[in-house]
C-alpha positions in Angstrom: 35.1 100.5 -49.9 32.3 102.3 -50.2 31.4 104.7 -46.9 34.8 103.7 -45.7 35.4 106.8 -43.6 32.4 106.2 -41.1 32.8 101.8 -41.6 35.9 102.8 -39.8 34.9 104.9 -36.8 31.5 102.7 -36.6 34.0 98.9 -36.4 35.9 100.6 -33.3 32.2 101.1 -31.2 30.8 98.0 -28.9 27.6 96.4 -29.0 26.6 99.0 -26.0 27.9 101.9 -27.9 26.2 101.3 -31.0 22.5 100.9 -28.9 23.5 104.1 -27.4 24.3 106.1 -30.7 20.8 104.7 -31.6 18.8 106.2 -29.5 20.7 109.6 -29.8 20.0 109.8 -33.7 16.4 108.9 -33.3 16.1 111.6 -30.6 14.5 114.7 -31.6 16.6 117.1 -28.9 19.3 117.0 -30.7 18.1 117.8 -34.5 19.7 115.2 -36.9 18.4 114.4 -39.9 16.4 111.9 -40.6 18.1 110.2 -43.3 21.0 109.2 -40.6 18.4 107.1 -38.9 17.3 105.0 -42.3 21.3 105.0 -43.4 22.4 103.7 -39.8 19.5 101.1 -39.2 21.0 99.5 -42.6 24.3 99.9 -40.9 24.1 98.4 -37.7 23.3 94.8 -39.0 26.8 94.6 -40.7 28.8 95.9 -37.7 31.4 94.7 -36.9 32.4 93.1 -40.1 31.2 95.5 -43.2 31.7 93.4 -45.3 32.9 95.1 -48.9 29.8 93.3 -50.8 27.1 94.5 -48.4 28.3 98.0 -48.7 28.0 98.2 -51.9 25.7 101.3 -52.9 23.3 98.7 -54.7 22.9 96.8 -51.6 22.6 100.0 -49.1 20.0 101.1 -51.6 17.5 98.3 -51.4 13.6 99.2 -50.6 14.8 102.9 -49.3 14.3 105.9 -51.2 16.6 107.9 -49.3 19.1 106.1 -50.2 18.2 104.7 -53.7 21.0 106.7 -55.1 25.1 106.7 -54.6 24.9 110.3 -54.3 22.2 110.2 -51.7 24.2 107.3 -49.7 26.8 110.1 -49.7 25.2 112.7 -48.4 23.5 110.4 -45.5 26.3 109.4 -45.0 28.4 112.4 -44.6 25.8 114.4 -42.3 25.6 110.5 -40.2 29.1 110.8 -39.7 29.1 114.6 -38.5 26.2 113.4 -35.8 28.7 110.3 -34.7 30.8 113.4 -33.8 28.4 114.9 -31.7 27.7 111.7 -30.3 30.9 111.5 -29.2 31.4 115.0 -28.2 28.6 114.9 -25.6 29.4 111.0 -24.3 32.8 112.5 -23.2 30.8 115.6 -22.0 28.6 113.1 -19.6 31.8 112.1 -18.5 33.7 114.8 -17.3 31.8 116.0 -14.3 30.8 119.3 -16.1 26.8 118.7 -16.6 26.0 119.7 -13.1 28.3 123.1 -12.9 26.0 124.2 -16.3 22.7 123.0 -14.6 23.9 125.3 -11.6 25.1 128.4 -14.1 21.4 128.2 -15.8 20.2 127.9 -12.2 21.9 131.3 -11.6 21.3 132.8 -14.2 16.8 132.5 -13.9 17.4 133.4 -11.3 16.0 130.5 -8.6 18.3 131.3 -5.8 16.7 128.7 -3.3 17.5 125.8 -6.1 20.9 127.2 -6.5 21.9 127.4 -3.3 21.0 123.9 -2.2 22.3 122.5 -5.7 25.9 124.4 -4.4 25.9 122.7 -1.2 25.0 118.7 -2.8 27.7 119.5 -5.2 30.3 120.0 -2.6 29.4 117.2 0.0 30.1 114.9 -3.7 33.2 117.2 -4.3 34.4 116.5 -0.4 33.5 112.6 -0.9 35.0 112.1 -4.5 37.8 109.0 -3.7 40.8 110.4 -6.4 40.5 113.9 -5.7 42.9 114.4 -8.6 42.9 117.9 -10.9 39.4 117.3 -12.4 38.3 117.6 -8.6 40.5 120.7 -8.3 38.8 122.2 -11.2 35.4 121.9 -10.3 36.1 123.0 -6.9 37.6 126.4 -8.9 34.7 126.5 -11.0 32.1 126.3 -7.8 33.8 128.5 -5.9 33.9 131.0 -9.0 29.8 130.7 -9.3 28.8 131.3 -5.8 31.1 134.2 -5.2 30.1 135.4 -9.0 26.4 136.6 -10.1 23.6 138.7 -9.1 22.5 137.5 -5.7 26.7 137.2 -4.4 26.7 141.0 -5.2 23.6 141.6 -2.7 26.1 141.0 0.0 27.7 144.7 0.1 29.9 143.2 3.3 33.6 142.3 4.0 32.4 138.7 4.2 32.5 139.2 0.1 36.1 138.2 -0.2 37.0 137.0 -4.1 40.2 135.1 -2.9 38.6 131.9 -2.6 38.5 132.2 -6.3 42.0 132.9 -6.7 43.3 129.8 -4.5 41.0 127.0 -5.5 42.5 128.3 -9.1 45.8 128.0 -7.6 45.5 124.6 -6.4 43.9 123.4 -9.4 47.5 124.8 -11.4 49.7 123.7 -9.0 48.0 120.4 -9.2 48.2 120.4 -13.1 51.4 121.6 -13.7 53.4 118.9 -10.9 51.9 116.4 -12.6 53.3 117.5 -16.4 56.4 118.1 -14.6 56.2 114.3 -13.2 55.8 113.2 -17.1 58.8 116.4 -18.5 61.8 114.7 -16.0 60.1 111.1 -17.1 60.8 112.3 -20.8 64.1 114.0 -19.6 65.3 110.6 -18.3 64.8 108.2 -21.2 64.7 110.4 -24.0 66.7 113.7 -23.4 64.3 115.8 -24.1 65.2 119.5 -22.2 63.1 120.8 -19.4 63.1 124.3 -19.4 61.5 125.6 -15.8 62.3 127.8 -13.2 63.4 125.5 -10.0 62.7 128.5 -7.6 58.9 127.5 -8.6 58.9 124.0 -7.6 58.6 124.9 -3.7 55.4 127.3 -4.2 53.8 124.5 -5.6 54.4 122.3 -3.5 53.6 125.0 -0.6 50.3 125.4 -2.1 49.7 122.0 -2.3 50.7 121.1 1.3 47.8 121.3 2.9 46.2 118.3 0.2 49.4 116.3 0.6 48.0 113.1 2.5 46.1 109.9 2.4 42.8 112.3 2.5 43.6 113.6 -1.1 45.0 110.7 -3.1 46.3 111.8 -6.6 48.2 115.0 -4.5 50.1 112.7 -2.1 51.1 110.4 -4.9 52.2 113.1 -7.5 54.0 115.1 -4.8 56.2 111.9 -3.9 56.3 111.1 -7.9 57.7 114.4 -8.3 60.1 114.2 -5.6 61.1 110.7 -6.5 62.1 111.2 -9.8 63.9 114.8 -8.8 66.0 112.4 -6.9 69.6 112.6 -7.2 70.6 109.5 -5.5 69.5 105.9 -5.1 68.3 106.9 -1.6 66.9 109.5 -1.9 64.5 107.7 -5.1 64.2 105.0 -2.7 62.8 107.3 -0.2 59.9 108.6 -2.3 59.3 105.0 -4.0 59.1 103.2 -0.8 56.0 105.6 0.3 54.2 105.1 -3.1 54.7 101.4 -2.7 53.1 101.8 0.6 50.1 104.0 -0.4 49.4 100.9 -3.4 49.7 98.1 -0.7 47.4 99.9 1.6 44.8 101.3 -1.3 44.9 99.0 -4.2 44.1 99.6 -7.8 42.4 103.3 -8.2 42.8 105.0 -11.6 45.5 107.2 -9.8 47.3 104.7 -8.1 47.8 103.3 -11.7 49.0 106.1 -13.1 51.5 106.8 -10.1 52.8 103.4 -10.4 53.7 104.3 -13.8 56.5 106.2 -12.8 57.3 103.8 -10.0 57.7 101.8 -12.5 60.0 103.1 -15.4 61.6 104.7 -12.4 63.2 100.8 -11.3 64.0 100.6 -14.9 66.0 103.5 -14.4 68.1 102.8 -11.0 68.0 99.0 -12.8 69.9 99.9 -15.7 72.5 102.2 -13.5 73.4 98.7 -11.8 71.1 99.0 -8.6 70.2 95.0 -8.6 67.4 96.0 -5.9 65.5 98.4 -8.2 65.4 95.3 -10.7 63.9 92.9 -8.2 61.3 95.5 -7.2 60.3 96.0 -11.3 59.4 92.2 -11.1 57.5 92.5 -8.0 54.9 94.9 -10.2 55.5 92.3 -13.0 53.6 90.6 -10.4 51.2 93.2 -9.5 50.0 93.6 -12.8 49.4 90.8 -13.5 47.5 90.3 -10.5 45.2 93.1 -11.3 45.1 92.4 -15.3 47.4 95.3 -16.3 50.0 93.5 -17.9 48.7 92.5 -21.3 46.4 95.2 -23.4 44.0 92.7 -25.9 45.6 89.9 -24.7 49.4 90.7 -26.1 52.6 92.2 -24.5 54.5 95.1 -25.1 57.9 93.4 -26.5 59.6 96.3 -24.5 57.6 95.5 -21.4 58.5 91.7 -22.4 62.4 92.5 -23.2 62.3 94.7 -19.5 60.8 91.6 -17.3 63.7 89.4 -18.8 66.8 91.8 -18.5 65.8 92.7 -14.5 65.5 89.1 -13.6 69.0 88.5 -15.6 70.1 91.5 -13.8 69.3 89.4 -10.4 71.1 86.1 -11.4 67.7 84.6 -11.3 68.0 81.8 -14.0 64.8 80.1 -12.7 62.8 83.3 -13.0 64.2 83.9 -15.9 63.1 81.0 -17.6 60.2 81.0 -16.4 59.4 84.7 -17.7 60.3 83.8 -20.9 58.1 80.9 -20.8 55.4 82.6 -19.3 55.3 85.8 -21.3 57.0 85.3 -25.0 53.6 83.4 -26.1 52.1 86.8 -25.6 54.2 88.8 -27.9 52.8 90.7 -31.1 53.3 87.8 -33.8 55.8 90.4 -35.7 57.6 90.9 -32.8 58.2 86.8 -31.4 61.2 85.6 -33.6 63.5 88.9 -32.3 62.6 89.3 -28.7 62.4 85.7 -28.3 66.2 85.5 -29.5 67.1 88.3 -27.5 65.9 86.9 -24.2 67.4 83.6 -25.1 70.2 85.2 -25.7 70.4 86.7 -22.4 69.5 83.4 -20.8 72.5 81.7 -22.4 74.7 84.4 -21.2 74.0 84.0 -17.8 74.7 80.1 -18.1 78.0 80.9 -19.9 76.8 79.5 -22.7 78.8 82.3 -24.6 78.9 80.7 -28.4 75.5 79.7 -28.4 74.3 83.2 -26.6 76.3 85.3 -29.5 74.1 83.4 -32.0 70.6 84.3 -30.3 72.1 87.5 -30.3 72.5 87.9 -34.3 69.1 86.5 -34.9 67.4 89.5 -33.0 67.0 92.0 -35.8 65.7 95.3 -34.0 65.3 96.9 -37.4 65.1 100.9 -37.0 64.4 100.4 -33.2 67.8 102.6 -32.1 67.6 101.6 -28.6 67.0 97.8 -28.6 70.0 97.5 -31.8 72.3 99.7 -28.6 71.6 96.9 -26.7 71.9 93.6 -28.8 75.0 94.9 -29.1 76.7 95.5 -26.3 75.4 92.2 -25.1 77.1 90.6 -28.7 80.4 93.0 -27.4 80.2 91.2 -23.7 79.6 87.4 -25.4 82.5 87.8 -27.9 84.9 89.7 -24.5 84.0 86.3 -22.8 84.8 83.7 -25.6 88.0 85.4 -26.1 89.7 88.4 -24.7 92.6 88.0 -26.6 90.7 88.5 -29.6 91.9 92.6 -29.5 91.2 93.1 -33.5 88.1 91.4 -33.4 86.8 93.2 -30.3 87.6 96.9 -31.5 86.3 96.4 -34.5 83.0 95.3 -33.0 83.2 98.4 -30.9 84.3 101.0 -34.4 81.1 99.0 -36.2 79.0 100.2 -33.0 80.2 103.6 -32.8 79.7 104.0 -36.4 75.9 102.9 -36.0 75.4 105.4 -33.0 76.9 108.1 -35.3 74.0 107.0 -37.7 71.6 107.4 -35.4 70.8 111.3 -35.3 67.1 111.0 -33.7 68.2 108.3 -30.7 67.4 109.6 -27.4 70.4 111.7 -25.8 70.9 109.3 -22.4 70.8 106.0 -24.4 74.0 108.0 -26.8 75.6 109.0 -24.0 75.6 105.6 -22.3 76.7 103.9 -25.2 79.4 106.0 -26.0 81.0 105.3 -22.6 80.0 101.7 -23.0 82.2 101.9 -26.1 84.5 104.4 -24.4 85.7 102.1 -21.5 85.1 99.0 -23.3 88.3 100.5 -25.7 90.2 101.3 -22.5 89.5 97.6 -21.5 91.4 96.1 -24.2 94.4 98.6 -24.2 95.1 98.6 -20.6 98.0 95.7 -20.0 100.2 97.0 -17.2 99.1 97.2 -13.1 99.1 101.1 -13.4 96.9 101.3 -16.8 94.2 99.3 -15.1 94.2 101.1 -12.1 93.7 104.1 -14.0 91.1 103.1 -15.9 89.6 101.6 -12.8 89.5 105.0 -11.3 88.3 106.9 -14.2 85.6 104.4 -14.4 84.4 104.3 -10.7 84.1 108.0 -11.0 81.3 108.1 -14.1 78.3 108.0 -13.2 76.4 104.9 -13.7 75.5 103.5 -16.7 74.6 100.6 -18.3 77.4 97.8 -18.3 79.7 100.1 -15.9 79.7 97.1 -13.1 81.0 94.7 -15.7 83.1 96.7 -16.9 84.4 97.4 -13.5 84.4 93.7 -13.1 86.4 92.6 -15.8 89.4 95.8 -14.8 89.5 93.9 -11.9 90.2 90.3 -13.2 92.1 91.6 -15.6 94.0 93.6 -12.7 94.4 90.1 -10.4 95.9 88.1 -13.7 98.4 90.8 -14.5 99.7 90.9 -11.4 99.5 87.6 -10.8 101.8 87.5 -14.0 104.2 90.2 -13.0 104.7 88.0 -9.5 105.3 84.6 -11.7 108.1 86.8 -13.6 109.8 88.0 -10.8 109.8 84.6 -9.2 111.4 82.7 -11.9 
């Protein structure tokens, strides 16, 4: 199509957005050329559509000589598309708080001392009263600080009042700020994809020394990234539960702020976490922000689900034996799966939900018609949930089962680029699962048993443990018949 490149970036602006980008290409501040203002006034009639026929270079061309040839179109359209930039560029520059620090700079620089002095002072009061008081209000704090105790008239003051260091800590802040919350998303990416996080631990207490004096309900985004942090450095289900519980809190008392969401985040894949090591709690408490979400419209994006958010919602109320929730999520929330995405996720949870009725057979065939295609970590699952179908219709079936588990560990040996953590669960999945089957005498299972109950938890461990254990009670329940008789 014809000026496809800026049809594009124009069909992804609003009504609003468009009106705005108007009035900055007619404005004479900021120098564009004139021929953007003819080429986008033909433009913005056809928005959103564009259609292919009314961008034809004939049509553009109509009753405008700056535009009466395809070359000309071109050009307009090429130097339109660099002023969309700009556009852009200084929308996001409005937003970022930075307008009134460069307005202060020029007032500096004049010099008008009296106007700089009382612009300082308004500028902190809205610093003080900003409600997130995340790193953005770190950094302008740094960057205030930095031009008061900076410039001509702070040099007139040839005291020991003139003490730099305020500089140095509102930067320090501002970095300790910054680099806790990367290190929130580094052991998020650690957890579910293996990624390595290289950083020295003797840090981690400066920062959060430094950051001590912020961490409380008077500076939001600090006390929720400090407890993020130390929630997901958590070692043990208490000690997560410690952290989570006083993020919970903070929401409940505070509500919906744009830090709050991104701290629940982490609450968040954080119950997925203790979830899948076979803490039923964490699951019920990922369904109660299910619930929250909803509640504040953060569930679906445009109207659809995530099929992994979807496939998560179904598997923790499975995880709580909750076959009325269950059904109900899958009724609620499959209709609001990506189109692609329905037939396989839709099978999946149906599988699940027939699993948990012991309705094994009709379970294992949900399960083959979820194709996960090259999506490594849903395939790791359909199938150990196909393993645990096929174990329940018939144990016996030894042959059957380990070659089911070979086919598996074949796949996983495939799979080069799947996230270290979901490997290494599913290896010991495959691992036990082996030792399940081969284990026949009292002192086998026991061993097994105790091998198993020292891993550390992973998804399917508690079944697994399950099933040692019946198998355990029936052999020895056999070995007693024997004796008997």
């Amino acid at each position: 199509m014809h000026l496809e490149k800026l049809a594009a970036v124009l069909k992804t602006f609003d009504k609003p957005r468009l009106r705005r980008l108007k009035v900055y290409i007619h404005s004479p501040f900021f120098n564009v050329p004139s021929v953007c203002a003819v080429l986008l006034e033909r433009l913005m009639p056809l928005h959103p559509q564009f259609e292919e026929r009314k961008m034809r270079p004939e049509s553009l061309g109509k009753k405008r000589h700056e535009l009466s040839t395809l070359g000309k179109q071109q050009t307009a359209g090429s130097y339109l598309f660099r002023a969309i930039e700009k556009f852009i560029a200084q929308e996001e520059w409005q937003k970022s708080n930075t307008e009134t620090f460069y307005k202060l700079q020029g007032l500096q620089q004049l010099p008008l001392a009296e106007e700089f002095n009382k612009g300082c002072q308004k500028q902190w009061e809205w610093l003080q009263a900003e409600p997130e008081q995340n790193f953005d209000t770190f950094y302008q704090r740094h960057l205030l600080t930095e031009l008061t105790l900076n410039g001509f008239a702070a040099k007139l003051n040839r005291t020991g009042q003139n003490d730099i260091m305020p500089v140095v800590k509102t930067l320090d802040e501002f970095y300790a700020l910054k680099k806790l919350r990367y290190l929130c998303e580094a052991l998020n990416r650690r957890q579910f994809f293996g990624t390595p996080l290289i950083y020295h631990e003797q840090h981690i207490p400066t920062l959060l020394k430094i950051l001590e004096p912020y961490t409380h309900d008077g500076h939001p985004y600090v006390y929720l990234f400090v407890n993020v942090y130390k929630m997901m450095a958590a070692h043990s289900y208490e000690d997560y539960d410690l952290y989570y519980q006083l993020i919970k809190q903070y929401t409940l008392r505070h509500g919906n702020s744009a830090g709050v969401r991104e701290a629940v985040t982490y609450a968040i894949n954080q119950c997925l976490h203790w979830n899948n090591k076979g803490y039923a709690a964490a699951g019920s408490e990922y369904l109660w922000w299910t619930e929250w979400k909803l509640k504040h419209h953060l569930l679906l994006q445009n109207g659809r689900i995530q099929p992994v958010t979807f496939r998560n919602i179904v598997s923790a109320a499975q995880s709580q034996n909750d076959k009325e929730r269950m059904s109900r999520s899958i009724e609620s929330y499959a209709r609001y799966l990506p189109e692609e995405h329905y037939p396989t996720n839709h099978a999946f949870s149906n599988g699940l939900y027939h699993y948990m009725l012991k309705n094994y057979k009709k379970a294992v065939r949900f399960f083959l018609l979820a194709h996960a295609g090259e999506e490594v970590a849903f395939n790791c699952i359909i199938r150990v949930w196909q393993w645990k179908c096929l174990y329940e219709l018939d144990r016996n079936d030894t042959d059957a089962l380990l070659n089911h588990l070979s086919s598996f560990e074949k796949y996983l040996l495939r799979s080069k680029t799947a996230p270290m953590p979901l490997l290494g669960s599913s290896h010991l999945f495959i691992h036990y699962s082996r030792k399940l089957l081969r284990s026949n005498t009292a002192s086998e299972i026991a061993a097994c048993f105790k091998a198993l109950e020292n891993e550390e938890r992973f998804a399917g461990k508690l079944w697994l443990m399950q099933q040692l254990e019946a198998k355990n009670k029936k052999t020895r329940a056999s070995a007693r018949v024997s004796v008997s008789s």
